[in-house]
Backbone as CSV, one residue per row, in Angstrom:
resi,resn,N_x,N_y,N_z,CA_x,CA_y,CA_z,C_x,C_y,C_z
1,UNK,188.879,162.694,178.688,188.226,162.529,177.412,188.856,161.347,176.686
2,UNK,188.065,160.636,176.389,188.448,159.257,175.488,187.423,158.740,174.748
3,UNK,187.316,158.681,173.372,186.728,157.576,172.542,187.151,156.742,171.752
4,UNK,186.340,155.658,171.435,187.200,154.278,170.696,185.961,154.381,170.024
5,UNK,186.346,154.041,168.423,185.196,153.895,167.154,186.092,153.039,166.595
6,UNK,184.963,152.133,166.319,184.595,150.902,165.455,184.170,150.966,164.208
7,UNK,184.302,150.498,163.233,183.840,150.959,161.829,183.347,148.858,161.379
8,UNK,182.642,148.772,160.364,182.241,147.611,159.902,183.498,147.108,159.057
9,UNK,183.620,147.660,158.307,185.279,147.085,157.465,186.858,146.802,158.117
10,UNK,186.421,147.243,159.928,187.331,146.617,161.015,188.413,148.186,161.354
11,UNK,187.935,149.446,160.673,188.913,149.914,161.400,188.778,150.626,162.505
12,UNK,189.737,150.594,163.224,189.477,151.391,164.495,190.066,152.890,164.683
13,UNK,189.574,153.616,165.395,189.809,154.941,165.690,189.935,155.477,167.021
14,UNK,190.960,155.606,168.236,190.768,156.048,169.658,191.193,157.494,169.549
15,UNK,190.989,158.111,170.055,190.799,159.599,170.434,190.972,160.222,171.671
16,UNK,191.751,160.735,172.208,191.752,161.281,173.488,192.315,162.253,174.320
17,UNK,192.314,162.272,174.759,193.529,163.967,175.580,194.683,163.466,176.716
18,UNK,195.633,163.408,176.502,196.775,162.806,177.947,197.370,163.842,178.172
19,UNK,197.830,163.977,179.728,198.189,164.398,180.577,199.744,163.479,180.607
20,UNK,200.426,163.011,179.544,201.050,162.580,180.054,202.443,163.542,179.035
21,UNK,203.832,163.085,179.474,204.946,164.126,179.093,205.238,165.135,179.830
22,UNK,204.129,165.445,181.123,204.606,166.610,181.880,205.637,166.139,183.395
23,UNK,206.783,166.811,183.626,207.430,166.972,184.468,206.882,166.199,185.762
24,UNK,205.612,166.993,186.204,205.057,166.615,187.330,203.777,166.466,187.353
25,UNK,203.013,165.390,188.261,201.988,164.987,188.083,201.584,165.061,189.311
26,UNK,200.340,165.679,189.311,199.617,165.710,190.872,198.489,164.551,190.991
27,UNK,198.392,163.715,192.145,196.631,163.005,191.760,197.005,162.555,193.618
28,UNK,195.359,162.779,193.901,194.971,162.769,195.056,196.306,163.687,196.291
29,UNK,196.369,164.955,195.727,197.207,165.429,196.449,198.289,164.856,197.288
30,UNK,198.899,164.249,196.402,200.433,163.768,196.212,201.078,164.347,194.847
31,UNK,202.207,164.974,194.583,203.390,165.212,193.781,203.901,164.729,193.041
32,UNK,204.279,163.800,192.351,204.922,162.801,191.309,205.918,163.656,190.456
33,UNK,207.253,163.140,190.475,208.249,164.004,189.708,208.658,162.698,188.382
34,UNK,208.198,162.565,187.264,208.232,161.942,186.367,209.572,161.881,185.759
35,UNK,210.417,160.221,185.862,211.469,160.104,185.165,211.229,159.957,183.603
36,UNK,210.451,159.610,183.204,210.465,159.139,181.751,210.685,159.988,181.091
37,UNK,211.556,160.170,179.816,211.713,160.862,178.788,210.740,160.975,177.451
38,UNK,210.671,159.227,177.383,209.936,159.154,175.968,208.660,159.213,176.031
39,UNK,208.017,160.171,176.428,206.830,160.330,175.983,205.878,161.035,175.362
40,UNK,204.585,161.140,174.763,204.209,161.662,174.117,204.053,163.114,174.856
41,UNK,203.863,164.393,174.205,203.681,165.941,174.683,201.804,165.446,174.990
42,UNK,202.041,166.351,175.968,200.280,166.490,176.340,199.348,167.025,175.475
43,UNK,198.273,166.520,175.750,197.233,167.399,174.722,196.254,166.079,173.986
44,UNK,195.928,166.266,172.767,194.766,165.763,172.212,195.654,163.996,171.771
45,UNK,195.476,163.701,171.241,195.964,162.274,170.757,194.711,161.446,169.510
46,UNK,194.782,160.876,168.765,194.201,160.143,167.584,194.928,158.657,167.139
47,UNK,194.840,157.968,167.001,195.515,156.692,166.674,194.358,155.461,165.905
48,UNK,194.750,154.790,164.702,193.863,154.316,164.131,194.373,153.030,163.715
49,UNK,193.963,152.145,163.293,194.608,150.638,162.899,192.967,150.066,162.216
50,UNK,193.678,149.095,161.503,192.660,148.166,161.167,192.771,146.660,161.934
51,UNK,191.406,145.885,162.005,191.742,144.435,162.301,191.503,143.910,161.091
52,UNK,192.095,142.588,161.578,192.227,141.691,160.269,191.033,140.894,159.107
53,UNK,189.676,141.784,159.646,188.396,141.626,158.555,187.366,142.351,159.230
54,UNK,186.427,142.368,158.643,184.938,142.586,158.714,184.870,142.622,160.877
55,UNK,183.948,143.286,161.285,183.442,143.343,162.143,182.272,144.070,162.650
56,UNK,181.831,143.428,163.315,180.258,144.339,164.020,180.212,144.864,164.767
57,UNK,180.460,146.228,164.384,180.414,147.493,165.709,179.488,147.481,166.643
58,UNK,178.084,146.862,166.362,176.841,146.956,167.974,177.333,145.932,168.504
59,UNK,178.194,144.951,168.193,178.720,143.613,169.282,179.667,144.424,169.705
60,UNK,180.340,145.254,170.179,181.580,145.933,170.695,181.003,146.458,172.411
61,UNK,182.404,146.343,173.050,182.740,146.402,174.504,183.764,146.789,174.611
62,UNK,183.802,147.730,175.391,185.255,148.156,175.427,184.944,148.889,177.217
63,UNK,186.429,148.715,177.773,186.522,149.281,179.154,187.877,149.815,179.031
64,UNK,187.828,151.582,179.960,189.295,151.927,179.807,189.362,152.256,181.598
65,UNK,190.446,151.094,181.881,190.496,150.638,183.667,191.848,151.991,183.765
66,UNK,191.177,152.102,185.351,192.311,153.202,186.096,193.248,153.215,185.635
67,UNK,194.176,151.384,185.249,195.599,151.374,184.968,196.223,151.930,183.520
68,UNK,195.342,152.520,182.821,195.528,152.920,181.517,195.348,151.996,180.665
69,UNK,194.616,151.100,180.523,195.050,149.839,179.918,193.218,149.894,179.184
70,UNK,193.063,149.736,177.908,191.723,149.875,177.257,191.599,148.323,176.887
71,UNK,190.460,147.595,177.197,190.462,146.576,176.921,189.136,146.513,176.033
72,UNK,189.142,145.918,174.710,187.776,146.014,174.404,187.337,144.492,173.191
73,UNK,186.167,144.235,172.986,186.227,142.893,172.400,184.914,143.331,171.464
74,UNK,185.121,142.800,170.227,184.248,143.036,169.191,184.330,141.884,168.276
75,UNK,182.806,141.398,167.927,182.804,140.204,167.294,182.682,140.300,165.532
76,UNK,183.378,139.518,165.060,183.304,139.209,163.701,182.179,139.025,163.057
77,UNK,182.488,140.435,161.901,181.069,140.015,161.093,180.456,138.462,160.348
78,UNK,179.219,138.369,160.274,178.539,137.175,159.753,177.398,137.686,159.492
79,UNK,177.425,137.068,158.342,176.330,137.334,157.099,175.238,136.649,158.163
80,UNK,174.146,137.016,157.833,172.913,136.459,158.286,172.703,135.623,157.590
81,UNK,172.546,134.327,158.299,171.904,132.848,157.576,171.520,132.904,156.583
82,UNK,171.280,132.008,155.482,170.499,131.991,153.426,170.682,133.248,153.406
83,UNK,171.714,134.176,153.478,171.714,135.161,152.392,173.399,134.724,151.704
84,UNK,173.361,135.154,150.415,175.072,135.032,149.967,175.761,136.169,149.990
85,UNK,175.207,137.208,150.353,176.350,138.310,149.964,176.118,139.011,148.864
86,UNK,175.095,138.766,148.335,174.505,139.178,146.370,173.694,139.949,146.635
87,UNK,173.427,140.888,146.031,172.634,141.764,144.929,171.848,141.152,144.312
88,UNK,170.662,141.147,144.219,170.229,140.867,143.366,168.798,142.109,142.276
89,UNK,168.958,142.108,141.426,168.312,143.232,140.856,167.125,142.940,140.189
């Protein structure tokens, strides 16, 4: 389970469940006896940040590869041509 949300004012939101912090790890029936200490306890996970302006969430791509590694690219908002940004009433 994993999701990544995009918001227009640039912030981001990933979400997900790891398997990671446990002792031992099974995958493709092999054993893995895990040295690492520092890691997070298993279970659900949330993590959020902002980027540094405006962005357009339907321009967004994102890929999360075997190696754990989430790569994703989202383009900067832009006003649509002759408009200013105004209200007008």
């Amino acid at each position: 389970q994993f999701s990544c949300e995009i918001e227009y004012d640039g912030k981001v939101v990933i979400r997900g469940v790891t398997s990671t912090g446990e002792s031992t790890v099974m995958r493709n029936s092999r054993v893995f006896h895990m040295k690492t200490q520092h890691l997070c306890p298993p279970g659900p996970f949330s993590i959020s940040f902002y980027l540094p302006g405006p962005v357009d969430p339907r321009l967004f791509s994102g890929n999360f590869g075997s190696d754990g590694i989430l790569e994703a690219i989202v383009k900067k908002y832009r006003e649509p041509t002759g408009t200013s940004g105004k209200v007008r009433l």
